[in-house]
Biopython code that builds the backbone (N, CA, C, O; Angstrom):
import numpy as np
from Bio.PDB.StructureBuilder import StructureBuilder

atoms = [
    (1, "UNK", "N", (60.060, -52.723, 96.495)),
    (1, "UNK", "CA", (59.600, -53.709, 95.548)),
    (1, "UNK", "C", (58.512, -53.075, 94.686)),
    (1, "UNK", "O", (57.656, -52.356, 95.200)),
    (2, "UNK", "N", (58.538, -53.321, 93.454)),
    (2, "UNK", "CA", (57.467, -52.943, 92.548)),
    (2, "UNK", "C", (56.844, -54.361, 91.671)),
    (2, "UNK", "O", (57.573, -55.294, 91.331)),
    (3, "UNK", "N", (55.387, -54.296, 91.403)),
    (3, "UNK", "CA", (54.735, -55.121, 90.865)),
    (3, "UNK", "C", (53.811, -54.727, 90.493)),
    (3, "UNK", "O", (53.089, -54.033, 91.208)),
    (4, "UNK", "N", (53.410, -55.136, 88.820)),
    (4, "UNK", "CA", (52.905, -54.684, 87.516)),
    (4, "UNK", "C", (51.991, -55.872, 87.326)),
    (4, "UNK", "O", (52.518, -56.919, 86.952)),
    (5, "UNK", "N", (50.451, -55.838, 87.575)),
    (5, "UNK", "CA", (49.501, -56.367, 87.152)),
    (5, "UNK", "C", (49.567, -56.787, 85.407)),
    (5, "UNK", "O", (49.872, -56.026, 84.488)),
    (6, "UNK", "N", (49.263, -57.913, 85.339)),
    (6, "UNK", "CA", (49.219, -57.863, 83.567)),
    (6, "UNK", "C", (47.933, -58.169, 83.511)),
    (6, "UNK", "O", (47.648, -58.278, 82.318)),
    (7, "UNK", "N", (47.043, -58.358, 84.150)),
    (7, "UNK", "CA", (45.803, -58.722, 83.804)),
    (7, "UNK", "C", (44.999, -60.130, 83.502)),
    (7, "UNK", "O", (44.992, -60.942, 84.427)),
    (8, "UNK", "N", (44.387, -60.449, 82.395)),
    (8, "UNK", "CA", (44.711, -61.957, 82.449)),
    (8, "UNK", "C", (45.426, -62.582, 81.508)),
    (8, "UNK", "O", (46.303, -62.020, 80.852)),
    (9, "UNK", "N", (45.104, -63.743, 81.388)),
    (9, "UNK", "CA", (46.376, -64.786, 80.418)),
    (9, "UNK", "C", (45.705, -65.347, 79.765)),
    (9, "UNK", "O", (44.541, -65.641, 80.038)),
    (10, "UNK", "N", (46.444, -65.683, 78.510)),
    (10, "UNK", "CA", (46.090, -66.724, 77.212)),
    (10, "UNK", "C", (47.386, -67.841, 77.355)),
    (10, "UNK", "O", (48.512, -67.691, 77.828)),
    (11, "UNK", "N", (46.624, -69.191, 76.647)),
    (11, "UNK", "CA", (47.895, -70.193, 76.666)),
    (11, "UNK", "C", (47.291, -70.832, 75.610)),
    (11, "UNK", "O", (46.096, -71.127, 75.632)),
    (12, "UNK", "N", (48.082, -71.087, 74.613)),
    (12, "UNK", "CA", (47.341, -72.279, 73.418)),
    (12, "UNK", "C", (48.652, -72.556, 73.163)),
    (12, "UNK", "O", (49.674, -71.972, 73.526)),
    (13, "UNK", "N", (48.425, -73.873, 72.247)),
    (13, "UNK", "CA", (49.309, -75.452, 71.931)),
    (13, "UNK", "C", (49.028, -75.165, 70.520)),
    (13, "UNK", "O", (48.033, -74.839, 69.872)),
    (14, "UNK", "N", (50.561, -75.461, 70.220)),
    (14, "UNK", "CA", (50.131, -75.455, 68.689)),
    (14, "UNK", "C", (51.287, -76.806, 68.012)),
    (14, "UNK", "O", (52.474, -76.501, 67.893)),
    (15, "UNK", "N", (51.001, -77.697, 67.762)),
    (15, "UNK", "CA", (52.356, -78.684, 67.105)),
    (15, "UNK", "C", (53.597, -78.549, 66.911)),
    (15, "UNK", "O", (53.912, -77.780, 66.003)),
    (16, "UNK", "N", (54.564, -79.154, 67.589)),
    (16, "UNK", "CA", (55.972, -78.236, 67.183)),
    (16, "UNK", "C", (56.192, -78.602, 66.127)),
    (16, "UNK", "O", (56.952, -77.766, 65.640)),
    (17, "UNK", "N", (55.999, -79.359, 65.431)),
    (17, "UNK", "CA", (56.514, -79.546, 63.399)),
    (17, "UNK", "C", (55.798, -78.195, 62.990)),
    (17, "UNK", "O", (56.216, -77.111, 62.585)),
    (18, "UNK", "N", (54.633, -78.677, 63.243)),
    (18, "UNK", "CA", (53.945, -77.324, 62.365)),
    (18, "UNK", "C", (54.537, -75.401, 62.455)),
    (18, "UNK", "O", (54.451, -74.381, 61.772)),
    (19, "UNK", "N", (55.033, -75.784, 63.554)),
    (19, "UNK", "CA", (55.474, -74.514, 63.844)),
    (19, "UNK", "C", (56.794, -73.844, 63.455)),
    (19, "UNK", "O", (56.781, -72.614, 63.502)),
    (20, "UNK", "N", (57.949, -74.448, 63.073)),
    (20, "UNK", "CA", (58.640, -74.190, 62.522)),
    (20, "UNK", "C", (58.862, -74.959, 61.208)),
    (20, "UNK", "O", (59.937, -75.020, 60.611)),
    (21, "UNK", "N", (58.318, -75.231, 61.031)),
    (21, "UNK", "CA", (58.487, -76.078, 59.113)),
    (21, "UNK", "C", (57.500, -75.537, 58.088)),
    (21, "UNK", "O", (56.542, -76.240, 57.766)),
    (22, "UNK", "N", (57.686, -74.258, 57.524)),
    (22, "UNK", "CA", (56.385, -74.325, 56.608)),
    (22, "UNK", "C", (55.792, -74.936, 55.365)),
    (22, "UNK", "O", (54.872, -74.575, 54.632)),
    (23, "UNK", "N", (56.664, -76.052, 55.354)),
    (23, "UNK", "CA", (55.877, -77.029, 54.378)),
    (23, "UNK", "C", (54.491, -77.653, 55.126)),
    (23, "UNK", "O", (53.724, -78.358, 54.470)),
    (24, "UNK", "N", (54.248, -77.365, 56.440)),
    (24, "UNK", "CA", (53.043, -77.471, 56.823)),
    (24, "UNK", "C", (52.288, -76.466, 56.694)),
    (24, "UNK", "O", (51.163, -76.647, 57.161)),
    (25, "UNK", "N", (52.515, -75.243, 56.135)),
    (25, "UNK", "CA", (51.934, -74.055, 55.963)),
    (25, "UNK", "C", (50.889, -74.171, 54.493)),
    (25, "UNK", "O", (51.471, -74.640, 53.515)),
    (26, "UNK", "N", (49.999, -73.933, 54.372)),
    (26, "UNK", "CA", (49.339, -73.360, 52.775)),
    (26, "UNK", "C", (49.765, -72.641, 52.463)),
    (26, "UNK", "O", (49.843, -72.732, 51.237)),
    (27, "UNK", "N", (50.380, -71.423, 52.971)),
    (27, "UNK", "CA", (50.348, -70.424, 52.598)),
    (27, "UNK", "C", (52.363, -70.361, 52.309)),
    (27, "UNK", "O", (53.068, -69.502, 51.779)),
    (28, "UNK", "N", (52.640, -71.483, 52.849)),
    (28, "UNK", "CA", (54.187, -71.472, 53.059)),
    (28, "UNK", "C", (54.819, -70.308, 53.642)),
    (28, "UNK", "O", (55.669, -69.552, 53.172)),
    (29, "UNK", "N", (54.191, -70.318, 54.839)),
    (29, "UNK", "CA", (54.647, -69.213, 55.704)),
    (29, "UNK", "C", (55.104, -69.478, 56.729)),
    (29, "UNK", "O", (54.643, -70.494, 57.249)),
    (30, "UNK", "N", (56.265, -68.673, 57.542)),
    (30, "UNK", "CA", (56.790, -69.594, 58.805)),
    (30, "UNK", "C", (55.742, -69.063, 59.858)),
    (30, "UNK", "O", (55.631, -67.844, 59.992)),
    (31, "UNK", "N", (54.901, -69.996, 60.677)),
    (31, "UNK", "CA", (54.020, -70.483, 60.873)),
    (31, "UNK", "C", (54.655, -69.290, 62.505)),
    (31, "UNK", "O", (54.164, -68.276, 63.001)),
    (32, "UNK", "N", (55.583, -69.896, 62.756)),
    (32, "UNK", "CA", (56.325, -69.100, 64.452)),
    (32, "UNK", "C", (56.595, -67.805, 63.961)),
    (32, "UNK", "O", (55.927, -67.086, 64.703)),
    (33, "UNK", "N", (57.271, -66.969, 63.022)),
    (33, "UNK", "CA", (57.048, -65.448, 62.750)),
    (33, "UNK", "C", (55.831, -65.045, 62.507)),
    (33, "UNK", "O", (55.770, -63.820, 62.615)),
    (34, "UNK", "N", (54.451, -65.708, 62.119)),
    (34, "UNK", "CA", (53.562, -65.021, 62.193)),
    (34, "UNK", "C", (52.678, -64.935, 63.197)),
    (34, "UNK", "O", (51.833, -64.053, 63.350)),
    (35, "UNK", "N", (52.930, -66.063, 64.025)),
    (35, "UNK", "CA", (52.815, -65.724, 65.654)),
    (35, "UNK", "C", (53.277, -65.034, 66.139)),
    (35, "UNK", "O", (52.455, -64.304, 66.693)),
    (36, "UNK", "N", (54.662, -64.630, 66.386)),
    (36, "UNK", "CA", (55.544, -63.849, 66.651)),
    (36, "UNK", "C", (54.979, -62.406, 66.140)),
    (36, "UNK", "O", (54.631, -61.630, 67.030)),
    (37, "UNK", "N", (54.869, -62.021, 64.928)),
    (37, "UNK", "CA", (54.561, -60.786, 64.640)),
    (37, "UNK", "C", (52.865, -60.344, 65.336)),
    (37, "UNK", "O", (52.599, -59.171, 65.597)),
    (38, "UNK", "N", (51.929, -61.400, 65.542)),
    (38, "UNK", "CA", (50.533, -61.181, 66.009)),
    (38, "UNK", "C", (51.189, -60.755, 67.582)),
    (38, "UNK", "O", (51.312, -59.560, 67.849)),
    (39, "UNK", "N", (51.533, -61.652, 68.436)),
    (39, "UNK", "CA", (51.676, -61.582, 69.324)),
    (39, "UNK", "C", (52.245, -60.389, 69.697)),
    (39, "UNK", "O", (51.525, -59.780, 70.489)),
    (40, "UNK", "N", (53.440, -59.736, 69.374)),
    (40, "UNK", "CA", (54.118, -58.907, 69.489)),
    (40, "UNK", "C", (53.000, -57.258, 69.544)),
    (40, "UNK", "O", (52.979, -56.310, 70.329)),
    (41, "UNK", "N", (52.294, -57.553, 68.437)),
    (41, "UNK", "CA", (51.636, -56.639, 68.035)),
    (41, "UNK", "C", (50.314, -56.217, 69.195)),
    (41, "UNK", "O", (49.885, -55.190, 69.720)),
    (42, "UNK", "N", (50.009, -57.632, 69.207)),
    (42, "UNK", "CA", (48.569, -57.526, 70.160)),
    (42, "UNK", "C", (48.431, -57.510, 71.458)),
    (42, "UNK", "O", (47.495, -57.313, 72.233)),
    (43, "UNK", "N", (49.889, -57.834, 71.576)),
    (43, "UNK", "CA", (50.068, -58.134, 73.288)),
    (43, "UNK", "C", (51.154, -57.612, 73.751)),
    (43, "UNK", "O", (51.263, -57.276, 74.930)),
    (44, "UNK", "N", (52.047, -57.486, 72.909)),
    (44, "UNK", "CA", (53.532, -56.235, 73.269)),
    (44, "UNK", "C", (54.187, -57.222, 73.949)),
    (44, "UNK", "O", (55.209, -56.692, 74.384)),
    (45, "UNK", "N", (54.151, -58.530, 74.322)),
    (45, "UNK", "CA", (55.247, -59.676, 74.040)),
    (45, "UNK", "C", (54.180, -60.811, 74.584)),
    (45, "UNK", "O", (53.032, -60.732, 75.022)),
    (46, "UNK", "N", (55.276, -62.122, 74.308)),
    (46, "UNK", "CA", (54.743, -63.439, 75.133)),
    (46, "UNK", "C", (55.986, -64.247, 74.911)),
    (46, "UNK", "O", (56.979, -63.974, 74.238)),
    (47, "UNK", "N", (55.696, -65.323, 75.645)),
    (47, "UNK", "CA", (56.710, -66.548, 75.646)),
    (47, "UNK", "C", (55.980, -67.619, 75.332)),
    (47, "UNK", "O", (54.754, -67.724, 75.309)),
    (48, "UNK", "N", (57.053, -68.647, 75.021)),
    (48, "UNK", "CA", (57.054, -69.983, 74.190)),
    (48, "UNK", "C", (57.747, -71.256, 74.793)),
    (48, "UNK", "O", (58.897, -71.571, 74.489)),
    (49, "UNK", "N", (56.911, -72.015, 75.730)),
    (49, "UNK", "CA", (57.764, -73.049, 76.219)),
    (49, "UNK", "C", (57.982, -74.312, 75.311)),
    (49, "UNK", "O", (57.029, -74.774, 74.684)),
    (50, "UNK", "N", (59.067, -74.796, 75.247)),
    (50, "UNK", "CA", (59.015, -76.192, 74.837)),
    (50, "UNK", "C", (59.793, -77.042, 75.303)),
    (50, "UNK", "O", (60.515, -76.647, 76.219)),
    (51, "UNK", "N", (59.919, -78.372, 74.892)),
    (51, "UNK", "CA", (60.576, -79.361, 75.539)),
    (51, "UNK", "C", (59.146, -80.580, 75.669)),
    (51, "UNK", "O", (58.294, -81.035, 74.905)),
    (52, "UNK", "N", (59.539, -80.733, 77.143)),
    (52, "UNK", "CA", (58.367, -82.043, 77.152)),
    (52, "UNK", "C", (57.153, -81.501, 77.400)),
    (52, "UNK", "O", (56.941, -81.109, 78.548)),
    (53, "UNK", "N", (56.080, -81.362, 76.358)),
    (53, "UNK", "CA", (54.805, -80.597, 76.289)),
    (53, "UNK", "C", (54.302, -81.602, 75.111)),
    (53, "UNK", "O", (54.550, -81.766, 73.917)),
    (54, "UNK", "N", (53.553, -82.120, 75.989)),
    (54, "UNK", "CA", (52.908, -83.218, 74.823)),
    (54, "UNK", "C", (51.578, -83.406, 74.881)),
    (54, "UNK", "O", (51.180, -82.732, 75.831)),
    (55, "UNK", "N", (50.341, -84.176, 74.173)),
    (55, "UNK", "CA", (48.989, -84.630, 74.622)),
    (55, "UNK", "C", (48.939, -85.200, 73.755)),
    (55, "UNK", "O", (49.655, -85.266, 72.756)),
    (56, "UNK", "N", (47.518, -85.983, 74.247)),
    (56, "UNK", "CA", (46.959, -86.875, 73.820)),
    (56, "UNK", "C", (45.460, -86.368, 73.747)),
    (56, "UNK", "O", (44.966, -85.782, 74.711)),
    (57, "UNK", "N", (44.578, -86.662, 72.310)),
    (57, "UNK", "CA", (43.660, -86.210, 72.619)),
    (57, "UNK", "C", (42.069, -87.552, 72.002)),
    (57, "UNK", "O", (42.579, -88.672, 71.980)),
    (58, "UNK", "N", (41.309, -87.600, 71.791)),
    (58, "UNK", "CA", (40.428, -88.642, 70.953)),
    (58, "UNK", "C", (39.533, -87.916, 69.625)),
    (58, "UNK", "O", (38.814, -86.973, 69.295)),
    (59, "UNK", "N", (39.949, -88.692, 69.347)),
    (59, "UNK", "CA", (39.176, -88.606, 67.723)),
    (59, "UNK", "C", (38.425, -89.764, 67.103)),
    (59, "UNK", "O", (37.243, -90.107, 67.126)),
    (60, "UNK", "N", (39.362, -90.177, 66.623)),
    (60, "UNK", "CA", (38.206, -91.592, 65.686)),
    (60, "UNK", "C", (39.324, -93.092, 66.741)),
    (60, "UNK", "O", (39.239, -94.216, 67.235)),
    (61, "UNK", "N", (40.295, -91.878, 66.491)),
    (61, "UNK", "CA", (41.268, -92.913, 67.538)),
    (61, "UNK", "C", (42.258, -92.174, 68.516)),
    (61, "UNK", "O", (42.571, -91.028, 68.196)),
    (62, "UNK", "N", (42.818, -92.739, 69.748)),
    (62, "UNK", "CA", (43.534, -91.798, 70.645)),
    (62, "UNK", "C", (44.865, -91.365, 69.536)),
    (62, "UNK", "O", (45.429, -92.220, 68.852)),
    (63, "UNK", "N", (45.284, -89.686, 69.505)),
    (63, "UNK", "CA", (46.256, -89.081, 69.073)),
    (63, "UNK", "C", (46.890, -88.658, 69.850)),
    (63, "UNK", "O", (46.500, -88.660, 71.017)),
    (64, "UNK", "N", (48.405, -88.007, 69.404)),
    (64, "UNK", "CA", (49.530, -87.609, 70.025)),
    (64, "UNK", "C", (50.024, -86.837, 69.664)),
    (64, "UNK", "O", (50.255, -86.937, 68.459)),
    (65, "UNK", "N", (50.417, -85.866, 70.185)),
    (65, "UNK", "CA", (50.982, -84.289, 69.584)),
    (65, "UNK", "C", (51.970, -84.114, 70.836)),
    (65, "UNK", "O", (51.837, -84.325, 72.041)),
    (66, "UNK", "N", (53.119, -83.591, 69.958)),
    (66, "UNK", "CA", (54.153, -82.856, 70.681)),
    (66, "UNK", "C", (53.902, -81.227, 70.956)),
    (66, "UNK", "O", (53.063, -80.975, 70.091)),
    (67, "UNK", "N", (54.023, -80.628, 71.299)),
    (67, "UNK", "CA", (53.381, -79.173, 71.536)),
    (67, "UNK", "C", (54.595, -78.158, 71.752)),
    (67, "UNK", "O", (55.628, -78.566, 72.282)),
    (68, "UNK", "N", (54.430, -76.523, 71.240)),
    (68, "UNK", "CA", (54.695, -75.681, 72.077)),
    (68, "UNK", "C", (53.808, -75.222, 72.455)),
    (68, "UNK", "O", (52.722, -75.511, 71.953)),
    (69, "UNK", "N", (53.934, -74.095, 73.755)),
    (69, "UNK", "CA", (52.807, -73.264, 74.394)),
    (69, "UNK", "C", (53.464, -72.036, 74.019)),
    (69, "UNK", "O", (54.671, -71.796, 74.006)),
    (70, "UNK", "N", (52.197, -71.073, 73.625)),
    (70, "UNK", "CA", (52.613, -69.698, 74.464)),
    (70, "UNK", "C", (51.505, -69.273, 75.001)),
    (70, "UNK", "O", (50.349, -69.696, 75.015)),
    (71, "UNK", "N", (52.250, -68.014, 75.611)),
    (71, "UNK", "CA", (51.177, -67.403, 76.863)),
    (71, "UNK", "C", (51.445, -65.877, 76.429)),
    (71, "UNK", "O", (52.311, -65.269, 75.801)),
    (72, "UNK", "N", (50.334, -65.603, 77.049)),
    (72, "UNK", "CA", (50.399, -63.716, 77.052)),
    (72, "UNK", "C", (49.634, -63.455, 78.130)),
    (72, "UNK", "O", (48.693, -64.043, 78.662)),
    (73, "UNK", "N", (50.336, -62.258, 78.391)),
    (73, "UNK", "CA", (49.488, -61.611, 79.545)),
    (73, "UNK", "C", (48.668, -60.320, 78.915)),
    (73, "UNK", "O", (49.197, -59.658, 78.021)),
    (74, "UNK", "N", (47.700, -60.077, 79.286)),
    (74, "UNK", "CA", (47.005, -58.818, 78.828)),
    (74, "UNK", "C", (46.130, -58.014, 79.556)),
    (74, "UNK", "O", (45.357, -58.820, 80.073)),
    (75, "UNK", "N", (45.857, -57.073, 79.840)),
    (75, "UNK", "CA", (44.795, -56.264, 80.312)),
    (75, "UNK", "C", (43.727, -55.525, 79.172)),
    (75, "UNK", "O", (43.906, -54.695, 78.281)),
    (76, "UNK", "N", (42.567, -56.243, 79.662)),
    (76, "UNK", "CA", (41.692, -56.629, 77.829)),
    (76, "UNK", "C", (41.167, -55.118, 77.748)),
    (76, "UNK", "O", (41.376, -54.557, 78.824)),
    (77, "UNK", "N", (40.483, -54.194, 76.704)),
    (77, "UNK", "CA", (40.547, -53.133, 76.242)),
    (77, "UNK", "C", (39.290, -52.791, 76.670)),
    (77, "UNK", "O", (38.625, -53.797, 76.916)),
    (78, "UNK", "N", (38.287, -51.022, 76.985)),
    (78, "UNK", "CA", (37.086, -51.252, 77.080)),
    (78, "UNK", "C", (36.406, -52.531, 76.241)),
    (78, "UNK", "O", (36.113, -53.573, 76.827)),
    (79, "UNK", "N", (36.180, -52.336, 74.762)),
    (79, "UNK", "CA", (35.619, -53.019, 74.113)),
    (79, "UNK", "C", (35.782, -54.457, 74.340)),
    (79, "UNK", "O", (34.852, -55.227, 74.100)),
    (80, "UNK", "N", (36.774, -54.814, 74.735)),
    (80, "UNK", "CA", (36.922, -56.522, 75.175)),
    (80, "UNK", "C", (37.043, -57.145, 73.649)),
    (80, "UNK", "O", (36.239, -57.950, 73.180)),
    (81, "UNK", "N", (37.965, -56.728, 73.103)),
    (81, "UNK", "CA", (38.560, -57.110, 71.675)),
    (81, "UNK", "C", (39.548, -57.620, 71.551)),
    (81, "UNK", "O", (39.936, -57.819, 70.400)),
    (82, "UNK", "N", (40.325, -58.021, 72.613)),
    (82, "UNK", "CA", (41.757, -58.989, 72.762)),
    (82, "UNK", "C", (41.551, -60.796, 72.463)),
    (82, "UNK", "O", (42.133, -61.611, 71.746)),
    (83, "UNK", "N", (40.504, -60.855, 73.352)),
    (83, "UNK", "CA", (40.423, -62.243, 73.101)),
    (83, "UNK", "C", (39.692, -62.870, 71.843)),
    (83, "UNK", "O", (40.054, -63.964, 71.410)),
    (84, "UNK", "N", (38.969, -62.372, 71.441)),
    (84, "UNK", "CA", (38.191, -62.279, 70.126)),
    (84, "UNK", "C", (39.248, -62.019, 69.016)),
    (84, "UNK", "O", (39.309, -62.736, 68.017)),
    (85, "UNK", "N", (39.937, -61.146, 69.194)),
    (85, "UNK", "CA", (41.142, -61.163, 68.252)),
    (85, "UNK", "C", (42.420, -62.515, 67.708)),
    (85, "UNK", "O", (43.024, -62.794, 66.673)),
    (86, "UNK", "N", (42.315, -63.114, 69.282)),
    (86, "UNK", "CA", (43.181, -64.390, 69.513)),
    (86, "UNK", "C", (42.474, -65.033, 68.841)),
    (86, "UNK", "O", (42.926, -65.469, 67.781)),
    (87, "UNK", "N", (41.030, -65.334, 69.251)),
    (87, "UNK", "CA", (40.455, -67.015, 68.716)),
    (87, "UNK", "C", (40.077, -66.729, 66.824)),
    (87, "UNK", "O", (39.831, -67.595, 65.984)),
    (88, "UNK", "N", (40.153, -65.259, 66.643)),
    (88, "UNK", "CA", (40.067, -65.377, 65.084)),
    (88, "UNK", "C", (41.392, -65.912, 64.428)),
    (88, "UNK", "O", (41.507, -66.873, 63.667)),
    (89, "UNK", "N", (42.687, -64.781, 65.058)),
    (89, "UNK", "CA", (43.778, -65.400, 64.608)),
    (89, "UNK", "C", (44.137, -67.098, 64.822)),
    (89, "UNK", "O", (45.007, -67.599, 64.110)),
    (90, "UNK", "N", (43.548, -67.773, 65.649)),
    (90, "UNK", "CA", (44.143, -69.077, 66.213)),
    (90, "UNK", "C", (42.881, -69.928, 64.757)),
    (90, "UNK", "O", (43.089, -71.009, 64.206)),
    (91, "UNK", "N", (42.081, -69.301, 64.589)),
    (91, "UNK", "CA", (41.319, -69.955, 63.322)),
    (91, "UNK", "C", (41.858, -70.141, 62.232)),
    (91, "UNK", "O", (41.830, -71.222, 61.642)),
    (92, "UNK", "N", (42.510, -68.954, 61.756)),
    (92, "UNK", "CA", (42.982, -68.849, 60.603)),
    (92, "UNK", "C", (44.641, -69.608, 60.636)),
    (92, "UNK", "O", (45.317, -69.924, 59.658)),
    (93, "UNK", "N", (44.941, -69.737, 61.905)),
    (93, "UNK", "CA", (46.505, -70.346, 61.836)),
    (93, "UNK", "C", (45.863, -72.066, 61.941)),
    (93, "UNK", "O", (46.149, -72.818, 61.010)),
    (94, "UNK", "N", (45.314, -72.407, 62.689)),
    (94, "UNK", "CA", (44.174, -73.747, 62.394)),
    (94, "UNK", "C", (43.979, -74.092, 60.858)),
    (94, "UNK", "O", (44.417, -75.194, 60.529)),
    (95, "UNK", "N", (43.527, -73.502, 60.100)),
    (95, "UNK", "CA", (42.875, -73.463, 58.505)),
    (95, "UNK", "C", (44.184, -73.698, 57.864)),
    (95, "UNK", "O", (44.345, -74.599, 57.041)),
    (96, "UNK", "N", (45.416, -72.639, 58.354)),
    (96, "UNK", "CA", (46.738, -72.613, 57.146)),
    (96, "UNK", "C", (47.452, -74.147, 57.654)),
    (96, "UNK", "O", (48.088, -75.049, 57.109)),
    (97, "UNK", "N", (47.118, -73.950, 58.536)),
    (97, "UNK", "CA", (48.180, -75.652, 59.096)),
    (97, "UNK", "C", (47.393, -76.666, 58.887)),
    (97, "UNK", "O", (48.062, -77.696, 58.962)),
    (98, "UNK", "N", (46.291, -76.881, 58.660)),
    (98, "UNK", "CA", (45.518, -78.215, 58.477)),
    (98, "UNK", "C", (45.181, -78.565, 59.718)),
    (98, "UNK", "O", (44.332, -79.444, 59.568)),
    (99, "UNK", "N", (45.356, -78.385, 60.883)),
    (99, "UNK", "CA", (45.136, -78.525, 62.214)),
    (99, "UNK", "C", (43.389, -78.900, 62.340)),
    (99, "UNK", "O", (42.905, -78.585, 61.253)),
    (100, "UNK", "N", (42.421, -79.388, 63.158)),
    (100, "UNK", "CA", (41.331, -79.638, 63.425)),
    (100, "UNK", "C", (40.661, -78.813, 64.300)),
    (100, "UNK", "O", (39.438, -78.754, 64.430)),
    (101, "UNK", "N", (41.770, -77.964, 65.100)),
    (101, "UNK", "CA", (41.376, -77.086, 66.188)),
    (101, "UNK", "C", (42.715, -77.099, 66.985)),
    (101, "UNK", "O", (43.674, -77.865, 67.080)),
    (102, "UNK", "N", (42.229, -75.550, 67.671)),
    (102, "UNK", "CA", (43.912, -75.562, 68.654)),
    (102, "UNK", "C", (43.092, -75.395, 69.592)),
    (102, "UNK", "O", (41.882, -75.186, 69.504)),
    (103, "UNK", "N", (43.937, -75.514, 70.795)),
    (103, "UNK", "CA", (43.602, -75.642, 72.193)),
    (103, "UNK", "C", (43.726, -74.572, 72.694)),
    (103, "UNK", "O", (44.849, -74.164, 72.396)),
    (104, "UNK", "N", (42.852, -73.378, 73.712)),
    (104, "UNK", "CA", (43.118, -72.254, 74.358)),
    (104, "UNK", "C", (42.590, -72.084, 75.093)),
    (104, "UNK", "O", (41.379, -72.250, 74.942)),
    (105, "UNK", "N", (43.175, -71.562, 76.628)),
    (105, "UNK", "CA", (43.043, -71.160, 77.365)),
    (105, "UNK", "C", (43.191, -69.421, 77.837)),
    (105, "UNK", "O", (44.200, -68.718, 77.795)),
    (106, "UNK", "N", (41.962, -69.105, 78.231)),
    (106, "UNK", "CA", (41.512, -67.905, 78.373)),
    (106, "UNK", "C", (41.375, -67.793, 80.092)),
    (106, "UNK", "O", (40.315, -68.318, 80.433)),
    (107, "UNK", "N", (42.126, -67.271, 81.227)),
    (107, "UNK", "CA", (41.815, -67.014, 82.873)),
    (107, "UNK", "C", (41.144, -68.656, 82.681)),
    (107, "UNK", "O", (41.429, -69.678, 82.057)),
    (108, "UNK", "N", (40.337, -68.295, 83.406)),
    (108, "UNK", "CA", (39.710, -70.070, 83.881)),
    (108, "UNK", "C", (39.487, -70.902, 82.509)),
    (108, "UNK", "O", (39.835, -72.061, 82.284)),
    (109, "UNK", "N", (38.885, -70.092, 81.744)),
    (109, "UNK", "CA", (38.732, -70.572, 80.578)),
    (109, "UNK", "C", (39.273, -71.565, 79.649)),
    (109, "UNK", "O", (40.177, -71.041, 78.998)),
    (110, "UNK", "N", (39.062, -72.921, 79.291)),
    (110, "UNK", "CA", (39.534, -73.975, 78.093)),
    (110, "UNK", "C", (38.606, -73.417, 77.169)),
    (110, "UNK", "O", (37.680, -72.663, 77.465)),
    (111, "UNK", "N", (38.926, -73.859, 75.956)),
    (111, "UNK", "CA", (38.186, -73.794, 74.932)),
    (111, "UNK", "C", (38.958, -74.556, 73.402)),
    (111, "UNK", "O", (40.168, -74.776, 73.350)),
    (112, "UNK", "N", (38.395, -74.745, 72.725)),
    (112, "UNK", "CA", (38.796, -75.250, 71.112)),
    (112, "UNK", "C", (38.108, -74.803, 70.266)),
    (112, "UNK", "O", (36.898, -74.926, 70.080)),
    (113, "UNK", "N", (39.210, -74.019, 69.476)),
    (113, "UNK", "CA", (39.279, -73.017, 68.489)),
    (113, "UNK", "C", (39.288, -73.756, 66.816)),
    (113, "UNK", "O", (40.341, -73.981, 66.218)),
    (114, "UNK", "N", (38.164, -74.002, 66.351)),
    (114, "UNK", "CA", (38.232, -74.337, 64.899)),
    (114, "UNK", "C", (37.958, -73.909, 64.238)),
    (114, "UNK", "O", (36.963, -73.236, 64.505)),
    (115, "UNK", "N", (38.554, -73.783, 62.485)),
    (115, "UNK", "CA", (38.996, -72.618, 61.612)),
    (115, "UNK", "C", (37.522, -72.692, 60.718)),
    (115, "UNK", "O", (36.808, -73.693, 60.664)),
    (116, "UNK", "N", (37.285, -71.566, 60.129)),
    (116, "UNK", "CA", (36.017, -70.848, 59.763)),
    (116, "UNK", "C", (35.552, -71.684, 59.254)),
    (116, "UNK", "O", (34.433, -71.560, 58.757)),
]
sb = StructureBuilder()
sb.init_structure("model")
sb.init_model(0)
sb.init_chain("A")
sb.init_seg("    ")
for serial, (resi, resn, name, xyz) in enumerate(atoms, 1):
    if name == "N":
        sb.init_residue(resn, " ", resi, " ")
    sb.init_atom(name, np.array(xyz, "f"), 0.0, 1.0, " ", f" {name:<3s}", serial, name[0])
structure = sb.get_structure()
């Protein structure tokens, strides 16, 4: 048997409209290839669950979002520039989608990521 440490994990939610429709985009960009191309790049793969992935969260009033997730596994670099890399990119995909903040999880870590 062989087994390959990945180190730790990221998981963030991002709207499933928003994610494949880029009329939610500013930039009119497909919103899932440029995840796809970050991810690929920064993490050398991840996956994307969907189906029943939903929340609820509060604002001025209780909201509802349908969700995908993805996850990555990583083993973070001396400098510790992986995750810092995520929550900039998850800003700027926040800002192009109109989003208020995305949701991420870092090892134990929650957090909410809002754009510059």
């Amino acid at each position: 048997m062989r087994i390959v440490g990945l180190g730790r994990r990221a998981l963030f939610l991002i709207p499933s409209v928003k994610v494949y429709n880029p009329k939610h985009s500013k930039t009119r960009q497909s919103i899932a290839k440029t995840i796809h191309n970050f991810l690929l790049a920064t993490f050398g793969g991840y996956t994307c669950a969907s189906g029943n992935i939903y929340g609820y969260y509060s604002s001025e009033a209780a909201e509802y979002d349908e969700l995908r997730e993805f996850r990555v596994g990583f083993k973070e670099d001396e400098k510790k520039t992986k995750v810092p890399l995520l929550q900039e990119f998850l800003a700027k995909i926040c800002e192009d989608i109109g989003e208020e903040c995305i949701y991420l999880e870092c090892g134990e870590d929650a957090m909410l990521v809002y754009p510059r």
